[in-house]
N, C-alpha and C positions, 0 to 999 in steps of 0.2 A: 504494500500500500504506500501510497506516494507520499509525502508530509503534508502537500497542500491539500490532498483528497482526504487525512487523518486531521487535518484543523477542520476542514471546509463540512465534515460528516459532523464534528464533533459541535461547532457551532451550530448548525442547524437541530439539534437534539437538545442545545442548550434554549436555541431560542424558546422553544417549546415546554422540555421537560425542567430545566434546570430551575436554580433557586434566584429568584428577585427580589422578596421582599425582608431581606435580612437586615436587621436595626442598621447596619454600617454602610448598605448598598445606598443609604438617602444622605445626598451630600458627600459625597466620596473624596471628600481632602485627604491628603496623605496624613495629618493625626490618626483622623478618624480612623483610617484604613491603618495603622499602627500599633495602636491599643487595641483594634478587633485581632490583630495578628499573632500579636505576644499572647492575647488571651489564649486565643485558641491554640498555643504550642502544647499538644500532648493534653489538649481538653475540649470534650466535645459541644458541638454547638449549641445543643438544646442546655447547657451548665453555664453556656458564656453567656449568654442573651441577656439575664436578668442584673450579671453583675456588671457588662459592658456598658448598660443602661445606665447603671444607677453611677457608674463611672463618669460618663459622659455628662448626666445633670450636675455633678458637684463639679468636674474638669472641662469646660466648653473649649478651651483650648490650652495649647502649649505654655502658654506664661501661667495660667491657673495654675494649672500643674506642678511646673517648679517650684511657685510661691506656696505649697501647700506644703504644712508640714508632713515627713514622713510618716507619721505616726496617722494620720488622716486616711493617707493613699493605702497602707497595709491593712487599715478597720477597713476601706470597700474592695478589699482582695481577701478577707478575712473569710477560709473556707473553699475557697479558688486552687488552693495551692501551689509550688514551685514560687515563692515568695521570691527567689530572686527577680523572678521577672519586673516585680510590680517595683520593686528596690532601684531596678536597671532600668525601669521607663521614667520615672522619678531624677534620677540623674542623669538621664539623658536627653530631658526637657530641660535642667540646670544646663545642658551644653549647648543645646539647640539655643537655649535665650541668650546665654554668654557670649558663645560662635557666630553664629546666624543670624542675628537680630530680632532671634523667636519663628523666623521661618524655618519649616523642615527643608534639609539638606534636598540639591537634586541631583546629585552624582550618587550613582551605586557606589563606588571606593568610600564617597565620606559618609553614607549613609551604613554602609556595614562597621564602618570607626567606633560608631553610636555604641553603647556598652548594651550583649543582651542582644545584637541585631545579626544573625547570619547572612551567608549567601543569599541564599532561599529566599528567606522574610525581608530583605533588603529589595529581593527584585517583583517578590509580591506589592510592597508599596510602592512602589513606583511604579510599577507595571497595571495596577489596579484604578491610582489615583490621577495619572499621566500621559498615560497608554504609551509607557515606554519599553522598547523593544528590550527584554530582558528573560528569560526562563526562570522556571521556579521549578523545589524540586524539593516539597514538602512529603509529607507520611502517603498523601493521597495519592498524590502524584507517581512515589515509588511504585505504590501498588498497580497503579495502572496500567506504567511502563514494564514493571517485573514481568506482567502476565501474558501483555501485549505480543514482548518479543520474547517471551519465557526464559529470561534470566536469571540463571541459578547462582545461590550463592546468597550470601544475607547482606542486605542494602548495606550496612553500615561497615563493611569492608572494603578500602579506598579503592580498590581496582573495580566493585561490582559499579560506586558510587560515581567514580570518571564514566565509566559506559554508558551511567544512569545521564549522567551530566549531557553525552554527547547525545543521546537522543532526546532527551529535550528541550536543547539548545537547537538542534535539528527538526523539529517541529513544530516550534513553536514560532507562527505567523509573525511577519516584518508590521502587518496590517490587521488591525484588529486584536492586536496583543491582550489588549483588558479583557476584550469577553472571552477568547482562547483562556486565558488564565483561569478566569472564573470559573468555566467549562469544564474544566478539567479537573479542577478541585471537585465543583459541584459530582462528577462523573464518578470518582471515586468517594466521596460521602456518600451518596446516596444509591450508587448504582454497584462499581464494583466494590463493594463493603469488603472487609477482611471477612467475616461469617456473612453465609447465606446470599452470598453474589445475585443479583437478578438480572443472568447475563443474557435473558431473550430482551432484555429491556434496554440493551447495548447498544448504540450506533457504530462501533466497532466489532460488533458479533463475528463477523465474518474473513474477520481476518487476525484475530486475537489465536496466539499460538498456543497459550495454552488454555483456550476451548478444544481448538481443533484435538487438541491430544488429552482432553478429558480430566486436565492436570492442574485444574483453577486452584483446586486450594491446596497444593503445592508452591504455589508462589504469593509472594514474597517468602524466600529462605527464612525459616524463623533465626532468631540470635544465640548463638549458642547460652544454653543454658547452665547456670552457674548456682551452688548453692547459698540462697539467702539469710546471712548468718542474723540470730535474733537477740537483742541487745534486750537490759529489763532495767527500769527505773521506778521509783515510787516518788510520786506526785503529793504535795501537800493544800489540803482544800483547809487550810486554816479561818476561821472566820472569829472577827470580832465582837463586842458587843453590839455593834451596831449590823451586827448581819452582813458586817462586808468580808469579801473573803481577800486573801493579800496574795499580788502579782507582783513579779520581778519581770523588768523587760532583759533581755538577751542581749546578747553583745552582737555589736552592727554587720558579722559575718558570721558564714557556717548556719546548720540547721536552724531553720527559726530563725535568722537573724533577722533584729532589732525588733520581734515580736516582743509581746506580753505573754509570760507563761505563769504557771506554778512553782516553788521551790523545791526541787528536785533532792529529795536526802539520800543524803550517803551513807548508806548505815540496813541493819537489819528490821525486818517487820515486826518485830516487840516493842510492846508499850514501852518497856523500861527504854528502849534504845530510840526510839522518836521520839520521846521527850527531852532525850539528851542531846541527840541531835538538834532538836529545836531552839533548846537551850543555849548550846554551843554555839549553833552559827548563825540565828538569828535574834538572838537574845528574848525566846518569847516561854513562856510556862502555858504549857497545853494538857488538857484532860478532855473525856469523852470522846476517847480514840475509838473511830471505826475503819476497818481493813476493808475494801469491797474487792469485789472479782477484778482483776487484769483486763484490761483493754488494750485489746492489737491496732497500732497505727502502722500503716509499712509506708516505707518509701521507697527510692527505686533500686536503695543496694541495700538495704537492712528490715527487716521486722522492729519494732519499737512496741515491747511489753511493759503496761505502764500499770501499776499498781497504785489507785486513789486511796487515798487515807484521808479520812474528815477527822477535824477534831476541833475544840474550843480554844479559844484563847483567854488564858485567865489574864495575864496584865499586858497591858500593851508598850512597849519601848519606846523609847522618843527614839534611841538613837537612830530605831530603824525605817525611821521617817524622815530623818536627814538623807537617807539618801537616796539620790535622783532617778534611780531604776529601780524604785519599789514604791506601791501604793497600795492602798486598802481598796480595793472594788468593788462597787454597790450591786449585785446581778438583778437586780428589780427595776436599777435605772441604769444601767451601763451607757459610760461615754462612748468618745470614739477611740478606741485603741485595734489596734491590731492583736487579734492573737491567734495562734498556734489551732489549727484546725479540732485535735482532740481535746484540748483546754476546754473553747468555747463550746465541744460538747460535752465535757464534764459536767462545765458551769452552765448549761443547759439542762440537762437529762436529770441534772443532780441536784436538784435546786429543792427538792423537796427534800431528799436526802439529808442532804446539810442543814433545812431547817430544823427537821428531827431530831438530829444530833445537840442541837442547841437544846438547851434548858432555860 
């Protein structure tokens, strides 16, 4: 199949079948097309919509953004996950307004500079917001092109990802680039899906190699598999008299970083030893200790087994109020803070829990 007959087929399926009405398709400035991008890295569409939304009403553009504290940006990514992202769009509105004069970059070289921006997503925005001649060569796209010309081998191995690269740099329309892009993406969200392909519903049916040889979900190579070592912590749901419970924010890299979490004790699950713990490193005297069941957080190299512990707090420290990454937190009226995906559903799920435990 020719490249111009595989854009020319693919466009036409898009005018018809594909997606228009997605929050980012209205007013398609390159922010806009941006923030919809980094969202959706390794998160699906129907998850992004509502936070890209609520993104969009607090950050209308690039200078918002910057001027917004960090602590603002990571509360409307709070549950999103892969928090670097939201960290790296943040600092990279601080460069766009610093550099640029608050315009986004139009060079693909200084727009991949941008912290947090790949090849790929570099030539998605621009190619989206510009109709600039550039390929992209996201999750969706692999799957396409894997199956298309049935390339074995797992994407993320540099020689499968040059071949990936050269077909669809080879494909991809001089003319029409934006809705080709789209096309494409849309064809692989919605069409050639990883499970349950709806490949009579294909406008490339007919020449996709591996239909022909009955070998769809043989491709994409999966990654080799590796085993996920599980890490375990125990969480501290301390609350005050005032029913607030105490968060320590993280340090501005690494897991979490610059979230709001729980204080994590070092120490054994006996009352004797979390009270000493509590003692020791946060100067506070705790009774009405409850142990509850472990909760699995994973990410994408570890298991995180996290053991909640409630308990009261009988007197409160100043000194642990002096410092700048710790606070007492209201969960009846919770500000805007950032935090930590299984935190905020502790401090959700568990709210009744912890009331109980008080007296």
């Amino acid at each position: 199949m020719k490249p111009g007959n595989f854009s020319s087929s693919l466009l036409r399926w898009h005018d018809a079948h594909g997606r228009h009405d997605l929050p980012w398709q209205s007013n398609m400035t390159a922010y806009r097309i941006w923030v919809s991008e980094i969202m959706l890295q390794q998160t699906q569409v129907a998850t992004v919509i509502p936070y890209y939304q609520r993104f969009m009403q607090q950050f209308a553009d690039i200078e918002s953004l910057a001027k917004a504290d960090i602590d603002l940006v990571l509360h409307l990514w709070t549950g999103l996950g892969y928090y670097a992202r939201a960290r790296n769009l943040h600092k990279a509105a601080n460069i766009i307004c610093h550099d640029y004069a608050g315009q986004f970059p139009e060079t693909l070289d200084a727009v991949i500079a941008l912290p947090g921006i790949g090849r790929s997503t570099a030539a998605a925005i621009l190619a989206l917001s510009d109709n600039q001649h550039h390929a992209i060569l996201d999750g969706n796209v692999k799957r396409v092109l894997t199956r298309f010309f049935a390339i074995d081998g797992w994407p993320g191995k540099p020689e499968v990802e040059r071949l990936l690269w050269q077909h669809a740099e080879n494909l991809t329309p001089i003319e029409n680039t934006a809705q080709y892009t789209q096309a494409i993406m849309d064809l692989g969200a919605t069409v050639c899906t990883r499970t349950n392909a709806k490949c009579h519903q294909c406008p490339l049916l007919q020449h996709c190699r591996a239909y022909a040889n009955d070998r769809v979900t043989n491709y994409p190579t999966s990654k080799p598999k590796k085993t996920i070592p599980v890490k375990k912590t125990i969480m501290l749901l301390l609350r005050n008299k005032d029913n607030q419970v105490l968060l320590q924010q993280r340090p501005p890299s690494g897991i979490w970083g610059g979230l709001w979490s729980l204080p994590e004790a070092q120490c054994d699950t006996t009352q004797k030893a979390l009270c000493a713990w509590s003692q020791n490193e946060l100067k506070l005297t705790i009774n009405d200790i409850t142990i509850a069941q472990p909760l699995r957080h994973t990410f994408s190299h570890f298991h995180l087994d996290i053991t909640p512990v409630y308990a009261s707090v009988i007197n409160e420290s100043s000194a642990i109020m002096e410092q700048a990454d710790t606070v007492w937190y209201n969960t009846c009226k919770p500000d805007a803070r950032g935090l930590a995906a299984p935190v905020k559903k502790l401090l959700d799920t568990h709210n009744d829990v912890m009331t109980g435990v008080i007296t």
